[in-house]
N, C-alpha and C positions, 0 to 999 in steps of 0.2 A: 504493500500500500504506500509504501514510504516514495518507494523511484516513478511511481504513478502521479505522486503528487505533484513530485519536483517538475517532473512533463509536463504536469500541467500547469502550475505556477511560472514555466518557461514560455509556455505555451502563451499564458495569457499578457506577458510582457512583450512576446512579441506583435499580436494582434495587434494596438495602436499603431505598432510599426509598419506594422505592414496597411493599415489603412492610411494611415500617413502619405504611403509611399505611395498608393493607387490613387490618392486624392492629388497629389503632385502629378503625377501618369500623364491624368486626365486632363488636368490643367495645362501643362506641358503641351498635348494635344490638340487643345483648344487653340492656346498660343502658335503652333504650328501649322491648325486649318485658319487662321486669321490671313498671317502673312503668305500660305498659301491662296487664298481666294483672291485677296488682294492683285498678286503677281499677276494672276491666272485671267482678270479680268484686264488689266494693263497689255497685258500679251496679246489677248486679241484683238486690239486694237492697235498693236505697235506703238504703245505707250503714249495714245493723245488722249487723253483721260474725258477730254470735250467729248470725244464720240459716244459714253457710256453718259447711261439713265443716271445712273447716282455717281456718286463721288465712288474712290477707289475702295474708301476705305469699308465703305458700308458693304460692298462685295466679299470685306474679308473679315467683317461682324455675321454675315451673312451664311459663310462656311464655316464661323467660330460656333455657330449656333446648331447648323448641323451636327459638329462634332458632340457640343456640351448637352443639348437638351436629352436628345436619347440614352447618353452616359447618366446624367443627373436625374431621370424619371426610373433608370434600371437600380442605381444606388438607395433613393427613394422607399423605389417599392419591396427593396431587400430588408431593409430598417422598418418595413410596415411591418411586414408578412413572419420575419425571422422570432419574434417574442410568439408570435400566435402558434406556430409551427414547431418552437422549441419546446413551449407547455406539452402539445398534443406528443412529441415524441417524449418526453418524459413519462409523463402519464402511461403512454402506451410499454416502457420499459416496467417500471414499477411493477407489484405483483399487485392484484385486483385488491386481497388485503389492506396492503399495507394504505393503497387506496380511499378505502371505503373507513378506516381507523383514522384517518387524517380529519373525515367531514369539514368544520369551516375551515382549520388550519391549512385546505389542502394548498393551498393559495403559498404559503409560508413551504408549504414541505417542495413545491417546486421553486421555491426562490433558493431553499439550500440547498437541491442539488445544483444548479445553475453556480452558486457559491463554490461548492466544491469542485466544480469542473472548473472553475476559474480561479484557483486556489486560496480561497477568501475563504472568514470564517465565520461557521454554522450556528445556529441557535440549537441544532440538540444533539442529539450523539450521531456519529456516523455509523449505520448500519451497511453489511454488505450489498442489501440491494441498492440503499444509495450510494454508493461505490460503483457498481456496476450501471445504471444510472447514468450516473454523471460519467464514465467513460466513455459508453455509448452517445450520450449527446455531444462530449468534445469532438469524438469522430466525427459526427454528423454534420456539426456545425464547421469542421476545416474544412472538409468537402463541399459545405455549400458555401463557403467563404472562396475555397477557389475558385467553385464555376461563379459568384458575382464577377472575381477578376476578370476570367475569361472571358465574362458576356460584355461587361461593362467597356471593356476591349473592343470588342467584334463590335459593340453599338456606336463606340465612338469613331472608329476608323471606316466601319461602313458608313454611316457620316458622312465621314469627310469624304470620301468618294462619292457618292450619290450627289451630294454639294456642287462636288465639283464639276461634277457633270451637266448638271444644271445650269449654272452661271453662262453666260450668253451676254452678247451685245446691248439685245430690248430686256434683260429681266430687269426688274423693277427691284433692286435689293434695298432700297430706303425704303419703299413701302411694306415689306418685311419685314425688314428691324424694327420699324418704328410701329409697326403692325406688332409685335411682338413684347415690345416695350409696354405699348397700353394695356396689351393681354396682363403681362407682370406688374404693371401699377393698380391694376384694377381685382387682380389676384391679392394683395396684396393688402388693399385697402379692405375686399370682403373677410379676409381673416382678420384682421382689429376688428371689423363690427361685429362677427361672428363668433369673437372670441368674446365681448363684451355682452351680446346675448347670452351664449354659456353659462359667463358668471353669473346674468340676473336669474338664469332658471335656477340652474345650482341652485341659488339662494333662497329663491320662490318656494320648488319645489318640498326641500327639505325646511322653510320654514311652514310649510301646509300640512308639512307630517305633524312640526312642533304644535301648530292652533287645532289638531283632532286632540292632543291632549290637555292642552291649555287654551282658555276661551281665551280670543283676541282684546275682548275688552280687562281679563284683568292683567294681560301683559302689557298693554298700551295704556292704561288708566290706575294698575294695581301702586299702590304706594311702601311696597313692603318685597323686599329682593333678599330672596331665602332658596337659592337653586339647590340647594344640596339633597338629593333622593338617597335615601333607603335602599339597599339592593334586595331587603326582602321587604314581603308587603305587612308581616309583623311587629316590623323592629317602628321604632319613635318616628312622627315626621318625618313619614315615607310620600310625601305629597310634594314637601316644595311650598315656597312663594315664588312668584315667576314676574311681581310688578315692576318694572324698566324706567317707572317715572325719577329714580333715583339715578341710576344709568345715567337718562338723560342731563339733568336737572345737574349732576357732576361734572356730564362732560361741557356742556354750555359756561357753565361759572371757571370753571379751569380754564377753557378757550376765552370768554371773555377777557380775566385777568391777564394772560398771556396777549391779547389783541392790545391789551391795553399800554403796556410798556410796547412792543412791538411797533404798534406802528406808527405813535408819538414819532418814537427817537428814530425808527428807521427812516421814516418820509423828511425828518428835518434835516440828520443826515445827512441825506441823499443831494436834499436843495440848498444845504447848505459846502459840500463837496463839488458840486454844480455850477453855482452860482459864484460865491464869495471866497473858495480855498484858493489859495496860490495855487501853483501849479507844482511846487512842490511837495505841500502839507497835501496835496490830492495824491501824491503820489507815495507818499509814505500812508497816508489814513486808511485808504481803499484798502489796500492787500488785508491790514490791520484789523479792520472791519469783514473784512470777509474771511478771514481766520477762522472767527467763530463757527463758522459754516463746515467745517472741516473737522469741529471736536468733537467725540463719539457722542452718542446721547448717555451710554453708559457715565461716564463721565460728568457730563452735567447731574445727574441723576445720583452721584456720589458728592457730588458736591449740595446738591439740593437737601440730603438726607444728612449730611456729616455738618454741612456749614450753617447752610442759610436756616436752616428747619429749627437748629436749637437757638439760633438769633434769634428766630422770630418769636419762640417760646420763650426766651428768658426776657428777649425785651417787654413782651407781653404780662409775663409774671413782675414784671418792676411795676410795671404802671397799672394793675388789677384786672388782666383780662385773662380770661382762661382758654389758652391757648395748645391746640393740640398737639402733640409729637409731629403727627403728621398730620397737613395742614393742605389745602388747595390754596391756600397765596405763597406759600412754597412752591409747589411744582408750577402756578399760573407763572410766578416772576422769573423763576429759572428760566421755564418752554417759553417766556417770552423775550427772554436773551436770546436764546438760542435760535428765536427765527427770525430777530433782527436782522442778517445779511440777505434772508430771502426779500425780505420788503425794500433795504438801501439798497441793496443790486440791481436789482430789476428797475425800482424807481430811478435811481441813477441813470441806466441806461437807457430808459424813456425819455426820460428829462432830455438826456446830451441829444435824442433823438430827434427834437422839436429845432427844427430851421433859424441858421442865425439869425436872417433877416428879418425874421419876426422881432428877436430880440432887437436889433439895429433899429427899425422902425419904430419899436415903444419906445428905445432910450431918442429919437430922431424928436421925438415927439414930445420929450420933457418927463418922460416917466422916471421916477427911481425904480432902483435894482428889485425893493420889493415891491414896487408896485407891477412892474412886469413881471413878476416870480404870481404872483396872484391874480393879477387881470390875463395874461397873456401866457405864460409856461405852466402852470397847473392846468388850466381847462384843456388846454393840448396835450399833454400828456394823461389828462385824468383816466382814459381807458386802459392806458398799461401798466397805471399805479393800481386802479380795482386790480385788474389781472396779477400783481403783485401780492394786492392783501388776500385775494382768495385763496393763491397758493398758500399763503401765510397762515390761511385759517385751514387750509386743509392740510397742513402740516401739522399745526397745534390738535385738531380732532383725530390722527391718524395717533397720536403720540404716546407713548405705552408705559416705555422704561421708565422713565422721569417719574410719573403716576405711580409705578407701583411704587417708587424708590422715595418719593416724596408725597404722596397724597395716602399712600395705602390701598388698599383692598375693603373696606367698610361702605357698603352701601347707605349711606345718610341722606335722606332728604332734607338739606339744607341749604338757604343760602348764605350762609354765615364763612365767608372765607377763612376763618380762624380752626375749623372743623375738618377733620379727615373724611373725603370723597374717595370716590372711584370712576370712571370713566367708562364707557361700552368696551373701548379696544380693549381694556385692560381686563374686564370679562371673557370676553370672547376670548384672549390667550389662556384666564383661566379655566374656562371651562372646555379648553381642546388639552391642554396639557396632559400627558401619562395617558394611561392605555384607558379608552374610552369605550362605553359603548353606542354606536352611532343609530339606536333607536331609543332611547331615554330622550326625558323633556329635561336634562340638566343638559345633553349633550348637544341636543335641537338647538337650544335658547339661544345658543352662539349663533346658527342661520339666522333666525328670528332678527339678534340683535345688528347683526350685517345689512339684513334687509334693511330695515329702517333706518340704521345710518347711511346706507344708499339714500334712501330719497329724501333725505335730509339735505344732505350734500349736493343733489340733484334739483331738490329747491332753492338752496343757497343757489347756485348756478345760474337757476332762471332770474331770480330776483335784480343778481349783479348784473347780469346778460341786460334786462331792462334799463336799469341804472345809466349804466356804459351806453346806452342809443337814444337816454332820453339826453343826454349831456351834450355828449355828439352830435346831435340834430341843432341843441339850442349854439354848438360853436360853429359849427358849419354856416 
């Protein structure tokens, strides 16, 4: 079993290599049907490039296309087919037993023979069948790893032959390429919409499983967040509280105090970087300011929880207020440092965006520096400063680390910033964390609470979206 291993452990190091090398092959190929087709359309012309429909080069995008696409659709659909194909030939080795003793694991029992044909390690004992097993699928899979080489070969060189064959005086090879081009921008844009569909159903779906066991009104109206289920129907408070108004009500007051440092100091900032820095305090400030942007969140999140949290408590304990360990104007002030460079960045580079002459014509005209920073460089930049703060706020609602590290875990309905909250995201991590089971209402709730902070975010969107066209219309 031992010289079996090392085989395959050889085995499976050299695999990347060897895709490596067919993925350069190919490419190589490509490279070599380009300035092939190129040549080949030159040639028939005796090199006056006026007598040909397109330019040369689109002749040799032309023959690059023949070679790549058949190559890249054969690679493809080796990468579809080879997980479906490698189950079914597992399964089929396996003894029907060993099979049928697996039931839901069976999923797990072919991930580790797959592991041990690839010398990686297993979640449970290695028996001889799975030994035997995973031999037989290593065989199976070099063999159908050669014939991809072999075919992906034959498809690209036949290719370029066929290609080449084709090219002529009247073919139209721009209209091709660029025939070709709209296919793959329009391929390209249906997977982002397609993929953004996905996640709403994902999300739909399994929060419809969550409301057959929890009515929607006391998730969306309940005032009391108590997900924790019973795994028997015996044991204490095997029900749950599933009310979210806490959820929410945390992450709004977190994000507001973060809005609130945020986008003060980043939009002044920015016009003030803009407008009044030298040119060399802008050039030491900026990188300085956009620092922040680059520090983990763990980190702030250390700092939230180690520095500022017992500040804000003991300042609190001098002057009589009774203030929590863990606090939401703790993690609000921190998350609102930290996405200070998303709001002076962006506004910066809106601001620098707005035409000098506009600026030249208000100072033409008698204006001061702030009177043109307010009548004339805000309303013009005002749609890519919203676009700035929104990302700003869907930074601070996305925000996790910070929350758990500074706010806690305590569902409070409160609005008292002095009190420990909790946030959706910071749910939703807890309630997927460790081995779950994905038909409980503790484990649903995390869809549930996805879903709605979608279309929370989805109406922020619209609202800004409006904003931005009512502004715009009245500067236009």
């Amino acid at each position: 079993m031992g010289p079996s291993q090392t085989d395959q452990k050889e085995e499976s190091t050299t695999n990347p290599m060897q895709t490596t090398i067919l993925a350069a092959t190919l490419i190589c190929l490509a490279i070599f049907g380009f300035y092939a087709g190129r040549t080949r359309a030159l040639s028939l012309v005796s090199g006056r490039a006026s007598k040909l429909h397109s330019l040369p080069s689109y002749y040799g995008y032309y023959l690059a296309m023949w070679c790549g696409i058949p190559s890249f659709l054969v690679v493809v659909g080796w990468m579809f087919f080879e997980p479906v194909l490698g189950e079914k030939i597992i399964l089929s080795t396996l003894p029907a037993e060993t099979v049928s003793d697996a039931g839901e694991m069976l999923s797990v029992l072919v991930n580790d023979v797959r592991n041990l044909a690839s010398g990686n390690i297993v979640s449970r004992e290695v028996t001889p069948e799975m030994t035997a097993a995973a031999e037989y699928y290593s065989s199976v899979n070099r063999t159908g790893f050669a014939g991809l080489i072999v075919v992906a070969l034959v498809a690209a060189i036949g290719g370029i032959l066929i290609g080449h064959r084709r090219i002529s005086e009247r073919l139209k090879a721009r209209h091709h390429v660029e025939g070709f081009i709209k296919v793959f921008l329009v391929v390209s844009s249906m997977a982002a919409i397609l993929t953004t569909i996905g996640i709403i159903l994902s999300l739909f779906f399994e929060s419809m499983r969550f409301f057959q066991l929890v009515s929607p009104w006391e998730f969306l109206f309940g005032l009391e967040w108590s997900p924790q289920t019973a795994l028997r129907a015996d044991q204490v408070a095997s029900s749950g509280s599933f009310g979210a108004v806490p959820l929410f009500a945390g992450t709004l007051l977190i994000s507001f105090i973060a809005m609130c440092v945020a986008v003060p100091i980043g939009l002044l900032s920015a016009i003030y970087m803009s407008e009044y820095a030298p040119k060399k305090v802008r050039a030491i400030t900026k990188p300085l300011l956009e620092i922040l942007a680059g520090v983990p969140t763990v980190v702030y999140g250390f700092f939230a929880a180690l520095t500022l949290a017992p500040w804000i408590r003991d300042t609190g304990g001098i002057i009589g207020l009774d203030v929590s360990s863990e606090s939401a104007l703790a993690a609000g002030l921190v998350m609102g440092i930290m996405i200070i460079p998303f709001v002076s960045s962006l506004s910066d580079d809106v601001i620098n965006a707005v035409p000098q002459a506009m600026r030249d014509g208000a100072y033409g005209l008698g204006a001061t520096t702030s009177e043109c920073v307010r009548q004339i460089i805000l309303p013009a930049a005002l749609p890519g400063i919203v676009g700035g703060v929104l990302l700003a706020v869907s930074r601070a609602i996305g925000e996790t680390m910070i929350v758990v590290m500074a706010a806690g875990l305590a569902a409070n309905l409160t609005a008292n910033p002095l009190d420990a909250v909790t946030t959706v995201t910071t749910q939703i991590v807890t309630l997927l964390v460790g081995d779950q089971e994905f038909d409980s209402a503790k484990t649903l709730a995390a869809f549930a609470l996805g879903l709605v902070l979608f279309f929370m975010t989805l109406a922020l969107n619209i609202v800004a979206q409006r904003v931005v066209k009512k502004y715009r219309e009245q500067y236009e």
